[in-house]
C-alpha positions as a Python dict, from the first residue, in 0.01 Angstrom:
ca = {
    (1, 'X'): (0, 0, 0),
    (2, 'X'): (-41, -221, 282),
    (3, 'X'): (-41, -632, 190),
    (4, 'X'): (-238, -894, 471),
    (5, 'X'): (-142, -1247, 383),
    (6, 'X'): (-312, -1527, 559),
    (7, 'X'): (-69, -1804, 654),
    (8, 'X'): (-181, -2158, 686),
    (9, 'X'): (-14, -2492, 764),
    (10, 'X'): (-103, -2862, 655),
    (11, 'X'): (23, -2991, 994),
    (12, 'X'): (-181, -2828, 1219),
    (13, 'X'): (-566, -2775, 1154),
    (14, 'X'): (-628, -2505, 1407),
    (15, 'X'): (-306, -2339, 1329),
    (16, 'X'): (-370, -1964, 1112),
    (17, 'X'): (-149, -1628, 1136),
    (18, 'X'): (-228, -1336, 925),
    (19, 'X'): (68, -1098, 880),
    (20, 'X'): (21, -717, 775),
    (21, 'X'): (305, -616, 575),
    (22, 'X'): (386, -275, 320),
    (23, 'X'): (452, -375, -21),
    (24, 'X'): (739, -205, -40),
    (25, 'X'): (922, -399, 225),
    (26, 'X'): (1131, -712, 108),
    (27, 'X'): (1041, -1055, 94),
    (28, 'X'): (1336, -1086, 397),
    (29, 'X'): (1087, -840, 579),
    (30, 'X'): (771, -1084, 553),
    (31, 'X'): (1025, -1430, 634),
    (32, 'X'): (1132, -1214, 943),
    (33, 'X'): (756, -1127, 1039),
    (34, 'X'): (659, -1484, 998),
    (35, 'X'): (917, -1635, 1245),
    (36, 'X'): (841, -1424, 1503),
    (37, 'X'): (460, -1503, 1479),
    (38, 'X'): (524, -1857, 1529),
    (39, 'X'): (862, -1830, 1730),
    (40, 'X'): (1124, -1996, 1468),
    (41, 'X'): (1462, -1964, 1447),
    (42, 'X'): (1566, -1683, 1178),
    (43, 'X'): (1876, -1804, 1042),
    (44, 'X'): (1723, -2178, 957),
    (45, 'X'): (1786, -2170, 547),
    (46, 'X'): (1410, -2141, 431),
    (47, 'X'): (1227, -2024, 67),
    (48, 'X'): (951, -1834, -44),
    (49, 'X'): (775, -2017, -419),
    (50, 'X'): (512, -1797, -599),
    (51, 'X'): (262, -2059, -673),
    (52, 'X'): (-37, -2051, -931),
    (53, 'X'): (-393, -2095, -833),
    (54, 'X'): (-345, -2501, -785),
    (55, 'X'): (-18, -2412, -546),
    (56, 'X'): (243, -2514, -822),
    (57, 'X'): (554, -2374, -760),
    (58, 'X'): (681, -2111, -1025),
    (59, 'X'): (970, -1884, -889),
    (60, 'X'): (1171, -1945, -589),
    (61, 'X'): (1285, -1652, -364),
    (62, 'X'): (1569, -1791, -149),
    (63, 'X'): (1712, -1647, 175),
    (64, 'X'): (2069, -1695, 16),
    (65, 'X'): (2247, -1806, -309),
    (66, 'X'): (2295, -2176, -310),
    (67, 'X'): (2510, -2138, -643),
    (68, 'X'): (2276, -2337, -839),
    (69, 'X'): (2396, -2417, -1203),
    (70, 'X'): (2027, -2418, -1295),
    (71, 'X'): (1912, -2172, -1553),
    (72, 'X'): (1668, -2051, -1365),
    (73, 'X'): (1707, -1674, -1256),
    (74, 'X'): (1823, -1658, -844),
    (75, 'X'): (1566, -1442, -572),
    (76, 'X'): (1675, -1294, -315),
    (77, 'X'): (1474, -1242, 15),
    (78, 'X'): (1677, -927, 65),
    (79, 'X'): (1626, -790, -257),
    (80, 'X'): (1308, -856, -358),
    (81, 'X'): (1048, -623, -301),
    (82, 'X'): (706, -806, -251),
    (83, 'X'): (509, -536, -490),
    (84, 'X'): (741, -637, -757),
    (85, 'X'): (642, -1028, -724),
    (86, 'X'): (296, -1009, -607),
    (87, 'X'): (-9, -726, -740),
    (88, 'X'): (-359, -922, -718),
    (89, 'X'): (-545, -1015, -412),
    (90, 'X'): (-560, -1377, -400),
    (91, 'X'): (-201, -1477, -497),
    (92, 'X'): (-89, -1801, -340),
    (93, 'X'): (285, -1815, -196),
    (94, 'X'): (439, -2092, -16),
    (95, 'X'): (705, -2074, 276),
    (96, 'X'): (910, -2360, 337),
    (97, 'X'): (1062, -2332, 625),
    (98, 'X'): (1179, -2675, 647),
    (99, 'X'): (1429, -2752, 395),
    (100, 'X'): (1507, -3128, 489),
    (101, 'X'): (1161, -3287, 475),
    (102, 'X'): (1024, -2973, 226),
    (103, 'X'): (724, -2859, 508),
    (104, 'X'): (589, -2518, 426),
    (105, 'X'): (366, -2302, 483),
    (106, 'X'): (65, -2210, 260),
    (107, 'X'): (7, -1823, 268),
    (108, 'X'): (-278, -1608, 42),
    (109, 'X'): (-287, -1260, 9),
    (110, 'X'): (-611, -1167, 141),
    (111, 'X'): (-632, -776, 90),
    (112, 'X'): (-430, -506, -81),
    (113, 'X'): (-486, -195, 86),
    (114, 'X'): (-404, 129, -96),
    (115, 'X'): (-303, 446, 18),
    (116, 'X'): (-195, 326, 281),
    (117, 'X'): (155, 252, 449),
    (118, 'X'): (303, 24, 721),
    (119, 'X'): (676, 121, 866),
    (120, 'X'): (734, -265, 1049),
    (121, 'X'): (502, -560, 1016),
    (122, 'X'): (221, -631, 1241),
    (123, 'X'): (86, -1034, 1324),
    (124, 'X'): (-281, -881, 1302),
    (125, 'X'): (-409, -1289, 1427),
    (126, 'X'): (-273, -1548, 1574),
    (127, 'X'): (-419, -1880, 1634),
    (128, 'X'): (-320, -2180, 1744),
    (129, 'X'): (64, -2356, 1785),
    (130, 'X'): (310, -2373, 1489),
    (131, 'X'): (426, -2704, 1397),
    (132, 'X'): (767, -2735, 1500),
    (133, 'X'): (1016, -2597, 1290),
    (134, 'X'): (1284, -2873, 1238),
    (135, 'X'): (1163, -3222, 1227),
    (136, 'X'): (1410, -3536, 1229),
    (137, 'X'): (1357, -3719, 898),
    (138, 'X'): (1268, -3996, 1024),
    (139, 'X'): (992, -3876, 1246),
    (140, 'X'): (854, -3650, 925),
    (141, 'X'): (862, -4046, 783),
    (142, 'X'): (675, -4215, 1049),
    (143, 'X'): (447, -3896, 1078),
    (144, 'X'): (334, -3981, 680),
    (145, 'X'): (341, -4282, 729),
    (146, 'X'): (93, -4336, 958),
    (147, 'X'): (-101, -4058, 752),
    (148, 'X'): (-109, -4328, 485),
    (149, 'X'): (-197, -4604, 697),
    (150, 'X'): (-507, -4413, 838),
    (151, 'X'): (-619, -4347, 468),
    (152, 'X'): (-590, -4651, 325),
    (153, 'X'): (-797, -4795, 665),
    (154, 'X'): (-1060, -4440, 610),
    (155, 'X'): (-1065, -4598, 211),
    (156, 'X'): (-1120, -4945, 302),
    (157, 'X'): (-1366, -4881, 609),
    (158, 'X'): (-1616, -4665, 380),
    (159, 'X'): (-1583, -4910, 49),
    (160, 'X'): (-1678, -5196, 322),
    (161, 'X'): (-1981, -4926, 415),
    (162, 'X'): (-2117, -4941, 49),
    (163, 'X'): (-2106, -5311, 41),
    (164, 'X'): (-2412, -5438, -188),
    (165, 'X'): (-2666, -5100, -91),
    (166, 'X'): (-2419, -4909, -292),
    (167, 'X'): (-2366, -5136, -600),
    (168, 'X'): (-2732, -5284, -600),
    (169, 'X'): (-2900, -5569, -484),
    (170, 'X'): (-2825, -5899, -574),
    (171, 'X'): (-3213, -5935, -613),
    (172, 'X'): (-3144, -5726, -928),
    (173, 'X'): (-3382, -5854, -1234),
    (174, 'X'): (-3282, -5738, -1547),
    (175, 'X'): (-3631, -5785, -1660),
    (176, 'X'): (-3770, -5546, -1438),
    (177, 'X'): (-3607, -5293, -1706),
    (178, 'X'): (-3684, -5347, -2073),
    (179, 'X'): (-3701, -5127, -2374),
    (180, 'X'): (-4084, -5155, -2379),
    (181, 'X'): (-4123, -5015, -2017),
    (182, 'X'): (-3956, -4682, -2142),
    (183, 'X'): (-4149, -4630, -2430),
    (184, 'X'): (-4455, -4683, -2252),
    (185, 'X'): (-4362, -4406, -1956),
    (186, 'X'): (-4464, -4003, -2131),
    (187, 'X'): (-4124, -3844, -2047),
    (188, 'X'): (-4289, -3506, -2066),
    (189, 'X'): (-4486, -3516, -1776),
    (190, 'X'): (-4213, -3616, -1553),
    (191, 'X'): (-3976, -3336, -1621),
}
């Protein structure tokens, strides 16, 4: 059976890769497929989450054992077989890559083929430049916040835009409407 999971960023717009994998190879398998689509360093500590349908995280499959006293049961890349962890197109994964400022990337599976097998993984597309793999925190910080700024100015701009045509007039008469006005109109004949 032959998974193709489109791989997405939240960085970079024009930025899409969509990786051919067999189900039977390991989640270590896809990690190692990714970073050579988008040129990253392999040994850069890095997680895969299987996420729900709103991208919340729910299991964690970790390229190695950080000893966590959590109770949560411990993935490994290189033992976890991706048919074990994912059946249905349309499951949502993330990849983050970037353990320091917690970037990822956002990856769906977009079709299961059957009866079918891959030996290696294949980048079937490629498009546009990965974002960079390490950031400096405090350029990830400037980075959102500018992000922020240009929101707040994007919120402020278009409330501004509404102004009075959006609220009403201030040559609003509450006269105009009464109760008598409605019971005069025949409802039926308008709908």
């Amino acid at each position: 059976m032959i998974f193709t999971f489109r791989i997405v960023s939240d960085e970079v717009d024009n930025f899409r890769r969509e990786i051919k994998i067999d189900a039977d190879a390991t989640f270590l398998d896809l990690k190692n497929a990714i970073c050579d689509s988008v040129d990253y360093d392999k040994n850069q500590m890095c997680s895969f989450f299987i996420c729900d349908d709103n991208w919340e995280k729910e299991k964690e499959i970790t390229l190695e054992d950080m000893g966590s006293d959590s109770a949560q049961e411990v993935y490994l890349m290189d033992d976890s077989i991706l048919g074990d962890f994912i059946d249905d197109e349309g499951q949502r994964l993330m990849f983050t890559f970037d353990y320091m400022t917690d970037r990822s990337f956002f990856i769906e599976m977009k079709k299961l083929e059957t009866g079918r097998n891959l030996i290696d993984p294949v980048c079937s597309m490629a498009v546009g430049k990965a974002p960079t793999q390490m950031m400096e925190f405090e350029e990830f910080e400037d980075k959102n916040a500018a992000k922020a700024k240009a929101s707040a100015i994007a919120a402020a701009v278009a409330a501004e835009d509404m102004g009075e045509e959006f609220y009403g007039s201030e040559q609003f008469n509450d006269d105009e409407f009464s109760a008598e006005g409605f019971d005069e109109m025949n409802f039926d004949e308008k709908f």
